[in-house]
C-alpha positions as CSV (number, residue, x, y, z in Angstrom):
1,X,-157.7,76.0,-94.8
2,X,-154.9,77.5,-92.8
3,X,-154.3,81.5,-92.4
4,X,-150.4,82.1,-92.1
5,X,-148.8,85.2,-89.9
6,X,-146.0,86.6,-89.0
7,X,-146.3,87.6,-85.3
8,X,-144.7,89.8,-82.6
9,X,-145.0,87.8,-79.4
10,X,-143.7,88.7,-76.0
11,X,-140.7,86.3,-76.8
12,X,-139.6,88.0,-80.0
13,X,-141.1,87.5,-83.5
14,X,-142.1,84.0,-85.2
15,X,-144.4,82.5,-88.2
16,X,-147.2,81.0,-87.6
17,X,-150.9,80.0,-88.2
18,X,-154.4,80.1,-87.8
19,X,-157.4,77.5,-88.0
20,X,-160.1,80.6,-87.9
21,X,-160.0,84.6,-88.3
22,X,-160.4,84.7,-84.3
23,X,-157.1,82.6,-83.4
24,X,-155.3,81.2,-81.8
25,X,-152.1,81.4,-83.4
26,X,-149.8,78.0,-83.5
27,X,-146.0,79.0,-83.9
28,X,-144.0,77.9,-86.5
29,X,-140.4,77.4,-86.2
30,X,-140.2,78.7,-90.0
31,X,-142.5,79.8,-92.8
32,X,-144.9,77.2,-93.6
33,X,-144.6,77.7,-97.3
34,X,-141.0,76.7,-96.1
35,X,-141.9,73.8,-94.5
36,X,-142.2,75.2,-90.7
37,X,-143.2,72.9,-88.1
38,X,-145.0,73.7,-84.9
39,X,-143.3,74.8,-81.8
40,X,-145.6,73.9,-79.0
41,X,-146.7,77.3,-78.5
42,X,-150.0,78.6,-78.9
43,X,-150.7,82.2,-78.0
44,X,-154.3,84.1,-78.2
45,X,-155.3,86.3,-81.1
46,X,-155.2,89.3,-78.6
47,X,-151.7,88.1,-77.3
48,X,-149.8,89.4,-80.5
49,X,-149.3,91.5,-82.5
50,X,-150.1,90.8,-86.2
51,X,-147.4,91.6,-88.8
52,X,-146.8,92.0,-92.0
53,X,-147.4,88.1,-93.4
54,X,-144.0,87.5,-95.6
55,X,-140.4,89.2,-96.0
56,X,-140.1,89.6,-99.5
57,X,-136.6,90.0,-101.3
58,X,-139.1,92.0,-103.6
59,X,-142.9,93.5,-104.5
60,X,-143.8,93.2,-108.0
61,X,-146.6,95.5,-108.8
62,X,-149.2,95.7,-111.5
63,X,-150.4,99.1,-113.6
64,X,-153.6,99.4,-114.8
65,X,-155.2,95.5,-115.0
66,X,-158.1,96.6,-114.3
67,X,-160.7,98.1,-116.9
68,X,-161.6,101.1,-114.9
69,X,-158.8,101.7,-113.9
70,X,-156.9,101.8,-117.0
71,X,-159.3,104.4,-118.1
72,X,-159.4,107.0,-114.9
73,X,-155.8,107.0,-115.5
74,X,-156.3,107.7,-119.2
75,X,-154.1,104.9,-120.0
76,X,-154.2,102.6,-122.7
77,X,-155.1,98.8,-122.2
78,X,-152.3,96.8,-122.0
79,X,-151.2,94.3,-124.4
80,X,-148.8,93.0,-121.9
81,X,-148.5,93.6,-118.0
82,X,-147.3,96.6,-116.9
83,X,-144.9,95.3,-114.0
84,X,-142.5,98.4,-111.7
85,X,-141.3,97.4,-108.3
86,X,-141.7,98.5,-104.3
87,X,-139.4,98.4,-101.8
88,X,-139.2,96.0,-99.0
89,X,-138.9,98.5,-96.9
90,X,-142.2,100.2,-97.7
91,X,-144.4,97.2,-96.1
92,X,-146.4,97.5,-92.9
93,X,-148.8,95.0,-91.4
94,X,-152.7,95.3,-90.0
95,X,-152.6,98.2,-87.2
96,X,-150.0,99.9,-88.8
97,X,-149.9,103.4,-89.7
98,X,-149.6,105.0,-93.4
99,X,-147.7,107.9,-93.1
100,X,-148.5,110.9,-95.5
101,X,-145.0,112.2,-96.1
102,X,-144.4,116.2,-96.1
103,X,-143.1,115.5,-99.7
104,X,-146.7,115.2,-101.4
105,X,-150.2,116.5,-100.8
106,X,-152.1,114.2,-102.4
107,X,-151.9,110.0,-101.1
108,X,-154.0,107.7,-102.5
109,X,-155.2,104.5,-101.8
110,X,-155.0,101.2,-103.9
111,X,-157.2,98.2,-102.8
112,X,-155.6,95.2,-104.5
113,X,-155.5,90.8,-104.0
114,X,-151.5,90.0,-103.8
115,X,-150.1,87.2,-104.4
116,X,-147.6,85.4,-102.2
117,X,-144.9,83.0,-103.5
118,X,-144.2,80.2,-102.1
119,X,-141.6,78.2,-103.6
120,X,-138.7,79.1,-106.0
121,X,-140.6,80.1,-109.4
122,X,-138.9,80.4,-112.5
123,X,-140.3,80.1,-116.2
124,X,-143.5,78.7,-114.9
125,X,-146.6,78.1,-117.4
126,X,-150.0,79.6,-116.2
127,X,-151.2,76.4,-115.5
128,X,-148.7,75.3,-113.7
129,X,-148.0,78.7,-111.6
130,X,-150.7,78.4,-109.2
131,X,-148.7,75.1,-107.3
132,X,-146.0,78.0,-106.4
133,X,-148.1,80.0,-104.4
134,X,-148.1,79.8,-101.1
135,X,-151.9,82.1,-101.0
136,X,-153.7,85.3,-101.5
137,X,-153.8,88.3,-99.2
138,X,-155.1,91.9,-99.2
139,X,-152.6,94.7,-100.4
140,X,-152.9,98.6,-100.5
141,X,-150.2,100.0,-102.8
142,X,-150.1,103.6,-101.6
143,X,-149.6,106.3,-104.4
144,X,-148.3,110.1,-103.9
145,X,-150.4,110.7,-107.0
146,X,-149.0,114.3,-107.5
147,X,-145.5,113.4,-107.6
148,X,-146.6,110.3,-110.2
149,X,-148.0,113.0,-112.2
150,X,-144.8,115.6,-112.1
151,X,-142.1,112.6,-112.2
152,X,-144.5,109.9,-114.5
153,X,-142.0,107.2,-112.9
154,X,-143.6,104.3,-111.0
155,X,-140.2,104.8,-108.3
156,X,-140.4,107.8,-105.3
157,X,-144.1,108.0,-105.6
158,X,-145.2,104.3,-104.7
159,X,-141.8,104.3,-102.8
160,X,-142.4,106.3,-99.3
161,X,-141.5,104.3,-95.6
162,X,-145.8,102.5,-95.1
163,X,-147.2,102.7,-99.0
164,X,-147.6,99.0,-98.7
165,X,-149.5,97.8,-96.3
166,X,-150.4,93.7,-96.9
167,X,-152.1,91.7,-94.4
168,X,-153.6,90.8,-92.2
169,X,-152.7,87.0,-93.0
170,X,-151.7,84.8,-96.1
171,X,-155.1,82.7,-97.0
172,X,-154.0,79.6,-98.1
173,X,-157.2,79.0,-99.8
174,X,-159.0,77.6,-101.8
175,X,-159.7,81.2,-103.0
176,X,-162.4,81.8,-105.9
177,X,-160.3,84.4,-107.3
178,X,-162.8,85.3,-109.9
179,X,-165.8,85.8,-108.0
180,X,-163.8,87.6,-105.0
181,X,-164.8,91.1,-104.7
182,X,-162.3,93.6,-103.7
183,X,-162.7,96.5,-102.4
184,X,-161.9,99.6,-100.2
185,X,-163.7,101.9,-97.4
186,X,-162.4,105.1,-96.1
187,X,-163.9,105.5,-92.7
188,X,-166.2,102.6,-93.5
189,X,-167.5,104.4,-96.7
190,X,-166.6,102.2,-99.8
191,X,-164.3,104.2,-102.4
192,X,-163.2,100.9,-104.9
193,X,-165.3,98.0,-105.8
194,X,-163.8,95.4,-108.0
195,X,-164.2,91.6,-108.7
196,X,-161.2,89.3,-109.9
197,X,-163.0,88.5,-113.5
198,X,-162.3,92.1,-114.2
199,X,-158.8,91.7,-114.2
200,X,-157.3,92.3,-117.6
201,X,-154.6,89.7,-116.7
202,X,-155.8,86.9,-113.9
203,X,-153.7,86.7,-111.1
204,X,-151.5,83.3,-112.1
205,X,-151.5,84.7,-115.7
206,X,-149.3,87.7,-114.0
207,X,-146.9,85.2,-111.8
208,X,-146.0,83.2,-114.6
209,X,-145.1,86.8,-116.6
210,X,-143.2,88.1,-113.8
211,X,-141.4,84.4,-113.6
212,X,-140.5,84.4,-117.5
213,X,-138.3,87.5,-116.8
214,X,-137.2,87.4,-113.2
215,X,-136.9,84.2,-110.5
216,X,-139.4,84.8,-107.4
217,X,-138.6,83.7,-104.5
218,X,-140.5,82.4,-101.4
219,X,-142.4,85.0,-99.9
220,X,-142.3,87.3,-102.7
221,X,-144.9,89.4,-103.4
222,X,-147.1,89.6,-107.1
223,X,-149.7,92.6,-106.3
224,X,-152.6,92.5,-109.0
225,X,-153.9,96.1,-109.7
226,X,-156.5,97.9,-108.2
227,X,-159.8,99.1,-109.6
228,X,-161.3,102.3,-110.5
229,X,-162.0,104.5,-107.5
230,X,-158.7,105.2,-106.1
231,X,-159.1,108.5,-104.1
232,X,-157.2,110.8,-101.2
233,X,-156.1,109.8,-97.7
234,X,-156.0,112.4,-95.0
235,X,-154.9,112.6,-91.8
236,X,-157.2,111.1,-89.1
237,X,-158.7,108.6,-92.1
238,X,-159.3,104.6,-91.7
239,X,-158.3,102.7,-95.0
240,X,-159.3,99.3,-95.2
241,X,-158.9,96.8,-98.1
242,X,-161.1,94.0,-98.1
243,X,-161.3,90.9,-100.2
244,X,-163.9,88.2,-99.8
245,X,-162.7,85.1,-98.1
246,X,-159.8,86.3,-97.5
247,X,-160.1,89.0,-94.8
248,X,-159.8,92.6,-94.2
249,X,-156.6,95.0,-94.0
250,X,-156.9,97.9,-91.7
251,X,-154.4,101.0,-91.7
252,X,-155.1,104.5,-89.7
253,X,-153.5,107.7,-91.8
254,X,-151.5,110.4,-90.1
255,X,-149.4,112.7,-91.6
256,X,-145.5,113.0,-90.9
257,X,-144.5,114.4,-88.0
């Protein structure tokens, strides 16, 4: 199945797909969750730049759906999802640097599958909410973990310029969501393991929530929740999320100038 980009070429920046992790790239002349249609151009893998996949008008985020997790937080399990929000303009793509901001000495990482919508969802069922996706990719919500703990509000600390990183394409699937493992490596040293069944809530569960309170719209993002493991970034450091059959997310660290 296809692999969908967003790509900075030498003529500007454009949608697009792949057949195969390797390229090439076949332009779009819009989303293809939109409908895009190819251009005529093909450019080589190492002819672009990859970008972040989607432009959200929003990033819906997920505490503690994970087992683990839930409990090296010291949180309860919860009855419901626990949904806060990101800011646009926290996402960078594959390559891109996360920047550890002078305001916090302690940025952690958060391997986690996302969700990416592709049609207009509103008040969908479960069963129904997995037609309104336009695929799965790899996510890294970013935490400054000490001001979490001094502010206990899901806003500044997940809210910094690079604490999303998503990419490095949108699979379109099929996805075996359940048997997927997730997972992070600092440096190639694996922090996070995780495997979709141990999600409290399962992924189309959580888009069908989110759509019974707000309307998401195409290329919005549903990020799942992380498991246990999350730990420091330093400057210098390699964070990369991976999630089998979907690919891998790679980000250097380097603190703010």
């Amino acid at each position: 199945m296809a692999k969908f980009v967003r790509v900075q070429t030498p003529n500007g920046i454009s949608y697009g797909r792949m057949a195969s992790p390797a390229g090439p790239v076949e332009l779009l002349n819009a989303p293809a969750w939109e409908g895009g249609q190819p251009t005529g151009h093909v450019f080589g893998l190492g002819h672009v730049k990859l970008l972040a996949p989607c432009e959200p008008s929003k990033i819906v985020c997920v505490a503690h759906n994970f087992l683990g997790n839930a409990e090296e937080r010291k949180q309860p399990v919860p009855k419901r999802p626990l949904v806060f929000f990101k800011p646009p303009s926290s996402l960078v793509g594959p390559g891109d640097a996360i920047v550890r901001p002078r305001a916090s000495r302690k940025v952690q990482h958060e391997a986690e599958l996302a969700i990416v919508i592709g049609r207009r969802c509103h008040r969908v069922t479960a069963a129904y909410a997995r037609a309104f996706g336009a695929g799965v990719t790899c996510f890294n919500d970013v935490t400054a973990r000490d001001i979490q703990a001094e502010e206990g509000y899901f806003a500044r600390c997940k809210g910094f310029d690079t604490f999303s990183p998503i990419g490095p394409w949108i699979e379109e699937g099929p996805v075996d969501i359940d048997a997927a493992t997730i997972r992070c490596k600092v440096n190639g040293e694996v922090r996070q393991t995780g495997t979709g069944k141990d999600l409290i809530f399962e992924p189309w569960e959580l888009v069908a929530y989110v759509s019974s309170i707000m309307t998401l719209n195409p290329g919005d993002i549903v990020a799942t929740g992380t498991p246990i493991g999350t730990a420091d970034l330093v400057d210098g450091d390699v964070c990369e999320v991976e999630i089998d059959g979907v690919g891998s997310l790679r980000n250097p660290v380097v603190n703010e100038a």
